[in-house]
VONUNU-705322 format. One record per atom (N, C-alpha, C, CB): y, x, z; residue in one letter. Coordinates in steps of 0.1 Angstrom, whole numbers, plus 5000, padded with zeros to 4 digits. Atoms other than C-alpha are relative to their C-alpha. Glycine has a CB too. Example, Ala and Ser with C-alpha at 12.3 -4.5 7.8 and 13.67 -1.06 7.14 Angstrom:
498850095000A
495551235078A
501250095000A
500049905012A
498949915000S
498951375071S
501149925008S
500550044986S
***
This chain:
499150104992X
752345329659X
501450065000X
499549975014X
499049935000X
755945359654X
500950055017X
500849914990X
499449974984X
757945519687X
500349885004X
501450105002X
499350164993X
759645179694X
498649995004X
500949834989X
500750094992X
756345019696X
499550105012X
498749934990X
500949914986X
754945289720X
500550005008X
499750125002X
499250034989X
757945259741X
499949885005X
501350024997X
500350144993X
756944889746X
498450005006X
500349854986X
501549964994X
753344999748X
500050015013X
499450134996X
499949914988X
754245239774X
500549855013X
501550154997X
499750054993X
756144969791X
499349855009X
501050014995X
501250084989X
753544699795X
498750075007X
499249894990X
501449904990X
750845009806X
500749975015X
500150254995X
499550024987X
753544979835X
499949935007X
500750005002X
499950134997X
753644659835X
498749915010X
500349934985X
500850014997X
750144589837X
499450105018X
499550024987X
500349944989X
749744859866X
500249945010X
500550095001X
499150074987X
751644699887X
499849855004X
501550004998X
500650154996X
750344359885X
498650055002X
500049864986X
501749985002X
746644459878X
499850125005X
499250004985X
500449844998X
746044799897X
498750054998X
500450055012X
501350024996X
742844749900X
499149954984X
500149875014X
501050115014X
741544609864X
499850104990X
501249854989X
500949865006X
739644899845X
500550014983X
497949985000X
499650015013X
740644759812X
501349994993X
499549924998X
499050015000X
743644829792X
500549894987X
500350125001X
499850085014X
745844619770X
500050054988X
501049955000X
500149965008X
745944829749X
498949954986X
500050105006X
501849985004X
741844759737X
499749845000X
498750115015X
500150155000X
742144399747X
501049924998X
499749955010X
499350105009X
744244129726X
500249945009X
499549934988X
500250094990X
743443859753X
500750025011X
499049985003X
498949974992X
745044059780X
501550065001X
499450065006X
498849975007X
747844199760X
501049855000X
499650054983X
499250105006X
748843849748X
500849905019X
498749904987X
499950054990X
748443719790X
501850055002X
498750065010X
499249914994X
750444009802X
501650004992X
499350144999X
499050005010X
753343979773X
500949895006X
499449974986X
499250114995X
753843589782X
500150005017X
499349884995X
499650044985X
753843669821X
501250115000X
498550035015X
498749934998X
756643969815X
501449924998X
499950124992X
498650075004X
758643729794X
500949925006X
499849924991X
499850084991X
758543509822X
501150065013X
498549965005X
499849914990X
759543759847X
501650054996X
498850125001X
498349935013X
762343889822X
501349895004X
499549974974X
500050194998X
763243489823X
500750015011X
498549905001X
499950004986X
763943479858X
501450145011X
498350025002X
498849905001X
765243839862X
501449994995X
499550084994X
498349985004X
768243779841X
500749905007X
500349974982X
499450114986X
768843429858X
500350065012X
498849905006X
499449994988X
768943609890X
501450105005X
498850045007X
499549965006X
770943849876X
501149964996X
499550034996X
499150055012X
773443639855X
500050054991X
501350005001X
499649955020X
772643789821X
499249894996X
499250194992X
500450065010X
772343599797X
498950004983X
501149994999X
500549955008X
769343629776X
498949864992X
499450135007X
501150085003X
768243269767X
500349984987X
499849875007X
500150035015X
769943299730X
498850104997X
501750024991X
500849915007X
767943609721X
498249954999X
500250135008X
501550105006X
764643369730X
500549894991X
499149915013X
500550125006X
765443129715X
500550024982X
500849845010X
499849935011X
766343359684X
498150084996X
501550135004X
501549994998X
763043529688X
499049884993X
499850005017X
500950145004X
761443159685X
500549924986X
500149875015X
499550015016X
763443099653X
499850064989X
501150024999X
500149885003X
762543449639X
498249894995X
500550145014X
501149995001X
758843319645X
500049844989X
499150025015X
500550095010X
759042999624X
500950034988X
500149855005X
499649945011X
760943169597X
499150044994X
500850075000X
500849905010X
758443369592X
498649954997X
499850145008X
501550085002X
755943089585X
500549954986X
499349835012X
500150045008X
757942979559X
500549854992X
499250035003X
500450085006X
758342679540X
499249865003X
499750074995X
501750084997X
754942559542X
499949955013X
498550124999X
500250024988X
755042559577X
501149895003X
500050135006X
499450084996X
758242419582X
501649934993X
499950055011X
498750035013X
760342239553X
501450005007X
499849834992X
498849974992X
763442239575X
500650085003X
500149975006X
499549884994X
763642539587X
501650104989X
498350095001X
498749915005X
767042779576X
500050095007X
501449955000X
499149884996X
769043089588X
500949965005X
500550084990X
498950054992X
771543099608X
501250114995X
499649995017X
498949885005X
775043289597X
499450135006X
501749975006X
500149924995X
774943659607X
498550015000X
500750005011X
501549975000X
770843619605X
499550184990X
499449834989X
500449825003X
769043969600X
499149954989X
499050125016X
501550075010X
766543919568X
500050104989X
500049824992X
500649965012X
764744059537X
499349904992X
499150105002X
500050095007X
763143949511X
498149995005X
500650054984X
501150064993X
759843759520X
498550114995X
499949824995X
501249865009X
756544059516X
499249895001X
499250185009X
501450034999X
753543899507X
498950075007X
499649994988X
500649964994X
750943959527X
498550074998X
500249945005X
501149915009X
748144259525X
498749925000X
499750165007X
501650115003X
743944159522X
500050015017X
498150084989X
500250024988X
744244249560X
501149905008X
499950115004X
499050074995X
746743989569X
501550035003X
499649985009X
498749934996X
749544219577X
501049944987X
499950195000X
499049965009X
752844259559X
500150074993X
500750015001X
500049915002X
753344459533X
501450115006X
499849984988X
499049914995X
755244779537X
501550015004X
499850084993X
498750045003X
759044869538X
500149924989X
500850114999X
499350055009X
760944609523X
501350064987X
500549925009X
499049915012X
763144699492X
501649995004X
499849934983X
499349994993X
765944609513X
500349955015X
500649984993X
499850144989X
767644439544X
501449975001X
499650025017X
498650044999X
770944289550X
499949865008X
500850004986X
499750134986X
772543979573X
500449904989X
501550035016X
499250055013X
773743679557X
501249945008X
499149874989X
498450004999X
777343619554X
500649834995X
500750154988X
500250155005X
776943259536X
499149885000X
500250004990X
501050095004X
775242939534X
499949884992X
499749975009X
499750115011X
775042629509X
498549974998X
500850064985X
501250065008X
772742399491X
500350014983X
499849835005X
500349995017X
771442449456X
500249844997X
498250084993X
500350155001X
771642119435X
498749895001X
500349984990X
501550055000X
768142049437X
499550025020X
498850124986X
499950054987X
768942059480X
499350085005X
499649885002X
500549935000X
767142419483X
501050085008X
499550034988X
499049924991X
769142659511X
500350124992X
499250045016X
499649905006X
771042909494X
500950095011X
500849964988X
499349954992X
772243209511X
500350154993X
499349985013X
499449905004X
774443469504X
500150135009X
501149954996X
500349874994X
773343839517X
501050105001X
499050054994X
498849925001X
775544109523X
498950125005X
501749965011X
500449885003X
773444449517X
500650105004X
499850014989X
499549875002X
774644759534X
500050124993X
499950045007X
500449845013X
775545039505X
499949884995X
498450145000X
500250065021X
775544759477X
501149935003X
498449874991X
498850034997X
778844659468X
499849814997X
501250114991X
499850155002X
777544289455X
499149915007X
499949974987X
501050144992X
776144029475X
499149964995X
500649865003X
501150035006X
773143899469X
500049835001X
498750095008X
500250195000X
772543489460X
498749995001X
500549904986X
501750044996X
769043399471X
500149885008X
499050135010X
500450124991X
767143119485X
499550015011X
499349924996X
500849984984X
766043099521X
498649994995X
500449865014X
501850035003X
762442999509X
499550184998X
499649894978X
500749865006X
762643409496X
500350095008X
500350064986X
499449934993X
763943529525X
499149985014X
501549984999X
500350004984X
762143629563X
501050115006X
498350035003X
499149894988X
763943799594X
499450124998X
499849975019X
500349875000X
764244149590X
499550055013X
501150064996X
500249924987X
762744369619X
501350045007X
499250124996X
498749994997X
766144439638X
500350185006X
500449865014X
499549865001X
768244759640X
500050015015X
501550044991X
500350014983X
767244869674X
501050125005X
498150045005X
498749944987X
770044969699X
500150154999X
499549975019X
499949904999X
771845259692X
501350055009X
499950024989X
499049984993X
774145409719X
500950134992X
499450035014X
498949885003X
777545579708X
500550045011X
501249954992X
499149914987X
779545829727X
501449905000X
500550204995X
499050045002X
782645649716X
500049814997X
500550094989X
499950125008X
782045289706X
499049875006X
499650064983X
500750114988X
779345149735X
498750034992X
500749805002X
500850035007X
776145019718X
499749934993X
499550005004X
500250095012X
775044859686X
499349994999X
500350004990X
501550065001X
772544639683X
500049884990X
499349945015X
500050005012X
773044499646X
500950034990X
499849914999X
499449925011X
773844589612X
501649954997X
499149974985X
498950025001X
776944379612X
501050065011X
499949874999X
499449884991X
777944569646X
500450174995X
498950015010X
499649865003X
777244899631X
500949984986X
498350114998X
498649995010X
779644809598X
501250005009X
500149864990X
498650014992X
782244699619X
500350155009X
499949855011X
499449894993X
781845009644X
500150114990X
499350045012X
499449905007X
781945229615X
501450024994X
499450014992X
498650034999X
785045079604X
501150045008X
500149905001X
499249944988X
786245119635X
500350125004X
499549985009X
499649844997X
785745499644X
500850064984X
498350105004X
498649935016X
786945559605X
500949985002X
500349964985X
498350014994X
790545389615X
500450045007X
500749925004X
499549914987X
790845569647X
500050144990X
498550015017X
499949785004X
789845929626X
501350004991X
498250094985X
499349955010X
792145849597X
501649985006X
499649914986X
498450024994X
795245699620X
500150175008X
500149825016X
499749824990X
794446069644X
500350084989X
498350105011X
499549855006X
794646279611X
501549934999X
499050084982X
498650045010X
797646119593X
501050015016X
500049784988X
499049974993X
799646159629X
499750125008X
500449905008X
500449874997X
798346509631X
499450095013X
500950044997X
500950034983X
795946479666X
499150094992X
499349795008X
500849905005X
792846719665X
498549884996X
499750165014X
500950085003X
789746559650X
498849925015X
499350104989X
501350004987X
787346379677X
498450024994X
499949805009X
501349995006X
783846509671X
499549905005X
499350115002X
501350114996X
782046269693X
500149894990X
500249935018X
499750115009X
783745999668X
499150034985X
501949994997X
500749955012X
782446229638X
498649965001X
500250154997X
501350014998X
779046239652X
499749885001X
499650075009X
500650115002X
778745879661X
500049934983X
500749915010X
500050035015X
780045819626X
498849994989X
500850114995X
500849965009X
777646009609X
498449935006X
500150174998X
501250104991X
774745859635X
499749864992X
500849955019X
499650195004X
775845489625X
499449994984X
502349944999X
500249955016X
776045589588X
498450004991X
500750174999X
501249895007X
772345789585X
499349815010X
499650265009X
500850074995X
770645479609X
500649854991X
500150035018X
499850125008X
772245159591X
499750014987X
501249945001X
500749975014X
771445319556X
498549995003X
500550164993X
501649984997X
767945349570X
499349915000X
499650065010X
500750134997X
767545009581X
500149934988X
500749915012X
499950025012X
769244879550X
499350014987X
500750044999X
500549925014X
767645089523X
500650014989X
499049954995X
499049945009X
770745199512X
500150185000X
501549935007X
499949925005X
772045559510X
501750035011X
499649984984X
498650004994X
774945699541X
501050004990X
500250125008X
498650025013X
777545779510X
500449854994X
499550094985X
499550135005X
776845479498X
500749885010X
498949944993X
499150114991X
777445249531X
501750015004X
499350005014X
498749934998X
780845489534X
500949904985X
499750214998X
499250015012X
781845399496X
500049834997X
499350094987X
500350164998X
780845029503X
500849965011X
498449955003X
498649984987X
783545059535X
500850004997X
500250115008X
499049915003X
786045229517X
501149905002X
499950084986X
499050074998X
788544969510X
499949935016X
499949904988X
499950054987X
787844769542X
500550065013X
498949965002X
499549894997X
788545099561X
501450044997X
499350074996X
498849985008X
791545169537X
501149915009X
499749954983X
499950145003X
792644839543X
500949945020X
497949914994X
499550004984X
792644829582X
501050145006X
498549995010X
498749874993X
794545209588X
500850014994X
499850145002X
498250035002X
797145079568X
500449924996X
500750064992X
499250115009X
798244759569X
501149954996X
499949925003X
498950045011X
800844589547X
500650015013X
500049844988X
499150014989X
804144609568X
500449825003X
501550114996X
499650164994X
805244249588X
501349964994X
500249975018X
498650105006X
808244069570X
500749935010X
499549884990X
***
């Protein structure tokens, strides 16, 4: 089980405690009480942010978009992407139902259009590959999502189009501090290289390469053309 999921494990073990103190059996072992306990936290969650003011009814109702993407087609001829959408390319599925393994990539998409034959076309943007990818929504499901990484300098990023842009970002801060001869910020370096090594990861790109796939855009912003 990967850490994330154990950290959610862990957090319905809690969950369950505290509703059920008393109930011998864990979710863990039982599907039926997993699936209870899941939809009464979501509920709770629901409510909490309402009482709260945070705002968390796009991310359900992204969640519930996510799940009929990932039917398909078949399931639901209508269905599309939405700009900025997280995705790969669709795994067929193993003899045990699952998914197969890592995907051969991921990226967001950046475009959308109809083919002539009225088929959703969408144009990918791959971190580390310098050319966009043209595919059809039919070959495409939601990628698993780049889970929340806190910077020292830059807050927290919680997708791939976030972590481009904040890499951008701390690169124009490093290259405007050298070129006016300020001392390097490590915490900037280190989130740098953080952002870099975890969005190549999610991607299934290569850090050098998401850097050299930056370069101009980077370039581009710590020195723009002068105003006329």
């Amino acid at each position: 089980m990967p850490d994330h999921d154990e950290a959610v494990a862990a957090a319905l073990d809690s969950y369950q405690y505290r509703l059920l103190p008393d109930h011998i059996h864990s979710h863990r072992a039982d599907p039926t009480l997993a699936e209870r306990l899941i939809d009464s936290f979501l509920q709770q969650l629901a409510r909490y942010a309402d009482r709260r003011d945070l705002d968390i009814h796009d991310t359900l109702a992204e969640l519930h978009q996510q799940r009929i993407d990932r039917g398909g087609p078949d399931h639901a001829p209508e269905y599309s992407f939405r700009l900025g959408a997280q995705v790969q390319p669709r795994q067929p599925p193993t003899a045990t139902g699952d998914n197969a393994g890592h995907p051969l990539w991921r990226g967001f998409i950046t475009a959308l259009a109809a083919t002539p034959d009225g088929q959703a076309q969408c144009t990918v943007r791959i971190p580390g590959v310098n050319q966009a990818l043209q595919i059809t929504a039919a070959e495409l499901e939601p990628a698993d999502s780049l889970l929340p990484l806190p910077t020292r300098t830059a807050g927290i990023v919680i997708t791939a189009a976030e972590a481009e842009q904040t890499i951008i970002d701390i690169a124009v801060r490093l290259k405007r501090a050298a070129g006016n001869g300020l001392a390097t910020n490590e915490h900037a370096l280190a989130d740098l290289a953080q952002l870099t090594m975890r969005l190549s990861a999610w991607s299934g790109s290569q850090p050098d390469a998401i850097m050299r796939h930056l370069y101009d855009r980077i370039t581009d912003a710590a020195h723009p053309p002068p105003q006329e």
